[in-house]
Backbone as a ProteinNet text record, in pm:
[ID]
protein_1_A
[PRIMARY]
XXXXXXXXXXXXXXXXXXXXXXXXXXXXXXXXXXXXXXXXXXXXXXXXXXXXXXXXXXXXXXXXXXXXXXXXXXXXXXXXXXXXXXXXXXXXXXXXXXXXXXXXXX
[TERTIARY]
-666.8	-614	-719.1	-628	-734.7	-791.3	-913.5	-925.8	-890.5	-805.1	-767.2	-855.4	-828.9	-881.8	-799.2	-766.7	-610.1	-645.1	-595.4	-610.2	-509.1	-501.9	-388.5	-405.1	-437.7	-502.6	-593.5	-589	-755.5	-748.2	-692.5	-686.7	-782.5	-875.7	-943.2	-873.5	-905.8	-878.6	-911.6	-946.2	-986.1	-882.6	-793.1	-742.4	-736.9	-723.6	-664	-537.3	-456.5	-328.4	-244.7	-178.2	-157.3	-96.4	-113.1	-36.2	-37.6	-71.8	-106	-4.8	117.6	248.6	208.2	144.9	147.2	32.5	-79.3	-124.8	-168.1	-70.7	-13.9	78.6	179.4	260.1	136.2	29.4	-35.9	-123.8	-139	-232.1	-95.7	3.5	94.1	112.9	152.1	105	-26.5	-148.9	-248.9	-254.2	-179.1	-183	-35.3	67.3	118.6	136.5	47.5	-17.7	-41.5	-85.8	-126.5	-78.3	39.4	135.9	271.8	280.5	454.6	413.1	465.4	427.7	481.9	372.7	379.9	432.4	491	450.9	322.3	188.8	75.3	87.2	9.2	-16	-168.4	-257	-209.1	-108.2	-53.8	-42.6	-149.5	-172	-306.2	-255.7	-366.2	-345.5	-336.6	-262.2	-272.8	-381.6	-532.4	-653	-708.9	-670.2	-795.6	-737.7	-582.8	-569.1	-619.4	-650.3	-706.8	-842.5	-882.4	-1040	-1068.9	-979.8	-998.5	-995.7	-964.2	-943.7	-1095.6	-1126.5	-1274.6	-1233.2	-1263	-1235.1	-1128	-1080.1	-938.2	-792.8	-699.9	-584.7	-572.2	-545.3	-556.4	-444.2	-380.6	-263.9	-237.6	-161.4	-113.7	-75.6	-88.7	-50.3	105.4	101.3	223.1	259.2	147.7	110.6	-26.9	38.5	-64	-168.3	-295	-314.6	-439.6	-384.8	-450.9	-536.7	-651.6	-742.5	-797.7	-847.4	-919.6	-1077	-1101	-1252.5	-1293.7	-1195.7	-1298.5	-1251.2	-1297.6	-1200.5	-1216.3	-1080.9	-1151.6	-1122.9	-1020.3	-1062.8	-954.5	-1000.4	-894.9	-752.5	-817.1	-713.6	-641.9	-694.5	-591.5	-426.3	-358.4	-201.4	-163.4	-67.9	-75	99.5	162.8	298.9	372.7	463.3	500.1	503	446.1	391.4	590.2	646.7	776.4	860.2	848.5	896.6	797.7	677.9	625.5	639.2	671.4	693.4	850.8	936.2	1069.5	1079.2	992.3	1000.1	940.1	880.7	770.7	877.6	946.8	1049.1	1165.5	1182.4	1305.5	1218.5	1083.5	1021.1	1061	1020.7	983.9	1141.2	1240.3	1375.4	1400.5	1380.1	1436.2	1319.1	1234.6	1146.2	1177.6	1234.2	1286.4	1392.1	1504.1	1640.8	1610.8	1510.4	1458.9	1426.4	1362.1	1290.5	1411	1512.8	1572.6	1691.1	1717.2	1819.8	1718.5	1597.3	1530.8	1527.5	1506.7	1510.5	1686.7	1696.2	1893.9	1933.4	1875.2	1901.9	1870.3	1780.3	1674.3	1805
-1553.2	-1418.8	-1326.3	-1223.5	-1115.9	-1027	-943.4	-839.1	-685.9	-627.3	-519	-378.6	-284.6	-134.8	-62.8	8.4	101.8	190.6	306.6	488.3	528.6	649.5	742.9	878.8	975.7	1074.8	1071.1	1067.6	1068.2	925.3	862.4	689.5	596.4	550.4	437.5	298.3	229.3	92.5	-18.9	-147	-230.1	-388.1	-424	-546.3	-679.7	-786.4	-883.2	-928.2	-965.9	-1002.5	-1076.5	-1116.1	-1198.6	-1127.9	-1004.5	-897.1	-769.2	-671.9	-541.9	-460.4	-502.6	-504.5	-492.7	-625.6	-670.5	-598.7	-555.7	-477.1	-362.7	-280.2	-144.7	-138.2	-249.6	-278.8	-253.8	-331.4	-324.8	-227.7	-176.1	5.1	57.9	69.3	157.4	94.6	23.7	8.7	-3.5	26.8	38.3	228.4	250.1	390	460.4	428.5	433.5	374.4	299	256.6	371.8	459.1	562	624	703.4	798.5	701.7	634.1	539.5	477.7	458.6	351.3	235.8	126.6	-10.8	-115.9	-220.5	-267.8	-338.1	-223.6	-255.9	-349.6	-452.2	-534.2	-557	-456.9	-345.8	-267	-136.1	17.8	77.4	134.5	171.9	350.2	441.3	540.5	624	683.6	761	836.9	869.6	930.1	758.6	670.4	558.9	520.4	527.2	494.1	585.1	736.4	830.2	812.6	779.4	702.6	587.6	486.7	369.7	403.7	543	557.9	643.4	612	714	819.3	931.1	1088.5	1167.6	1079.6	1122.3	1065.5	1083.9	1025.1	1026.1	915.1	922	972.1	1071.1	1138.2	1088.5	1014.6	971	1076.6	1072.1	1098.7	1089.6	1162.7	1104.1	936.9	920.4	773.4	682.7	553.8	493.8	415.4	433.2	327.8	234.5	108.4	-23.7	-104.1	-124.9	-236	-324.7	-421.2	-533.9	-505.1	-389.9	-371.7	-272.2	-131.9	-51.3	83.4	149.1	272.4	344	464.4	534.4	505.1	374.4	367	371.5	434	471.7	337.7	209.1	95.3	31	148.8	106	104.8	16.9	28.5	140.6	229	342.2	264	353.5	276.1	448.8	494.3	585.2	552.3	631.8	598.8	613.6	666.5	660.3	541.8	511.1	353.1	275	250.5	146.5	138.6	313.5	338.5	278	310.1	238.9	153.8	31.6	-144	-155.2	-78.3	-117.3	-49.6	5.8	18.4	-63.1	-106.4	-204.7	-369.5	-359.6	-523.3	-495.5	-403.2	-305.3	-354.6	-280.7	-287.6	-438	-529.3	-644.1	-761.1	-712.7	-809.8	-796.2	-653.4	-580.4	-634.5	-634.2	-718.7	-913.2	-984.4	-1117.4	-1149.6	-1041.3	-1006.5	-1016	-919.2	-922.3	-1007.2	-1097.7	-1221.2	-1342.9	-1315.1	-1425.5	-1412.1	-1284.2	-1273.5	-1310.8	-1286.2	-1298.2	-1456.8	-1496.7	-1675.2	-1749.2	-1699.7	-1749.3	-1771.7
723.6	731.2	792	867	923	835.9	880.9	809.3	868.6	785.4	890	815.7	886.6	840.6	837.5	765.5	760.5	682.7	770.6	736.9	747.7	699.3	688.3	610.6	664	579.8	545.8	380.1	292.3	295.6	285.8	203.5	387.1	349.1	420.8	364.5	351.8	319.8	403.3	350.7	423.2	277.6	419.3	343.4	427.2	397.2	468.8	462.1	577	532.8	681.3	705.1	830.4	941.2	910.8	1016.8	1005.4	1089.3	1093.1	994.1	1034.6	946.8	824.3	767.4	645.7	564	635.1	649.3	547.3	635.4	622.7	506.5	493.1	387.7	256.9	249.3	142	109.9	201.5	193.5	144.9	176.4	112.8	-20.6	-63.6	-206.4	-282.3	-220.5	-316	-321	-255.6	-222.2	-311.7	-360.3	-431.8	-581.2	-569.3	-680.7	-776.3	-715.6	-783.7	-814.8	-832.7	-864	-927	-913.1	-909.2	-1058.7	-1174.9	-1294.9	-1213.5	-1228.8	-1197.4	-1335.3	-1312.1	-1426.3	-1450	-1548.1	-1546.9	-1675.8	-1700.7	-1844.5	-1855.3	-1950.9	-2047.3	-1885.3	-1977.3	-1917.6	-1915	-1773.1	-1716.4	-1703.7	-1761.4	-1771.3	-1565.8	-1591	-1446.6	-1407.5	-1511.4	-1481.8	-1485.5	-1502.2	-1478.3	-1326.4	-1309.3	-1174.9	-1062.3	-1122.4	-988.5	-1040.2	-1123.2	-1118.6	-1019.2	-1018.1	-911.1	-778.1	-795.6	-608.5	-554.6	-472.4	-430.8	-390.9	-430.9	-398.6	-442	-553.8	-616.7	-571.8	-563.6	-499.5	-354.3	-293.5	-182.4	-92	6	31	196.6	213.2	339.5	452.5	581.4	667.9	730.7	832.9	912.9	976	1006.9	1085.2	993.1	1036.3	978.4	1061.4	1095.2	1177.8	1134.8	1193.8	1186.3	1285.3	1276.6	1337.6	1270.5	1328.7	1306.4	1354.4	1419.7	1426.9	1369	1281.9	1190.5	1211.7	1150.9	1147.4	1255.7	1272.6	1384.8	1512.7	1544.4	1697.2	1768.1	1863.8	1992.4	1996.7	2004	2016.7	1913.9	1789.7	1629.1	1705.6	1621.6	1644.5	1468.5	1525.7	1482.7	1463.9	1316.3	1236.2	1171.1	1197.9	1110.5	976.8	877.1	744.1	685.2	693.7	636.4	687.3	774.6	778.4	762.7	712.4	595.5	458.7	427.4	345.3	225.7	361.6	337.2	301.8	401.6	369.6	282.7	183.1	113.5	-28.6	-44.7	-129.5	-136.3	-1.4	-30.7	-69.1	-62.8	-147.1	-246.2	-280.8	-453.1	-505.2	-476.9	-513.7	-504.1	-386.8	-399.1	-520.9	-532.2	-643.3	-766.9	-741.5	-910.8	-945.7	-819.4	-851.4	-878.6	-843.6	-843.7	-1032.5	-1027.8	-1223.7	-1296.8	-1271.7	-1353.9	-1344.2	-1227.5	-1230	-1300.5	-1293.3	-1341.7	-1506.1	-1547	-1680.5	-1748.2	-1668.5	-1704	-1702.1	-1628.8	-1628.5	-1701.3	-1816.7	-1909.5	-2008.2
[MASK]
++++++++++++++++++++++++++++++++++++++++++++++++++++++++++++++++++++++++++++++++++++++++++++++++++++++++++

């Protein structure tokens, strides 16, 4: 897997994942991480989750953009943050609907 760099506003990030796509998909959830209740196990207070973030909560942009060489650069591929945002709610919704056919089958 690559390593990518992904910004958007305040939020830096640095993840690996097999696609700029995939990416960005995961900066948007470490980035909503923060505001959204997850199912945490324990439940993680919402001042320890804006503790985990450097500089307080991190607040997205319009666009998101991604490289493989580092922040900042002219040849990042750049993603409207509301359509990552989207796909990244319809995982959310479809893993949620998976949980609970799985709990139901039991």
């Amino acid at each position: 897997m690559a390593k990518y760099y992904v910004q958007s506003g305040t939020m830096r990030t640095v993840v690996q994942a097999e696609s700029s796509r995939k990416a960005a998909l995961w900066a948007v959830h470490q980035a909503m991480q923060q505001v959204l209740p997850m199912d945490d196990d324990p439940p993680v207070s919402v001042e320890l989750k804006t503790e985990n973030v450097s500089d307080g909560v991190a607040v997205l942009s319009q666009r998101l953009r991604i490289s493989e060489r580092g922040f900042d650069r002219e040849d990042s591929t750049s993603m409207p943050t509301m359509g990552v945002v989207t796909e990244w709610n319809e995982l959310v919704v479809t893993l949620d609907r998976l949980e609970k056919m799985l709990y139901h089958a039991k």
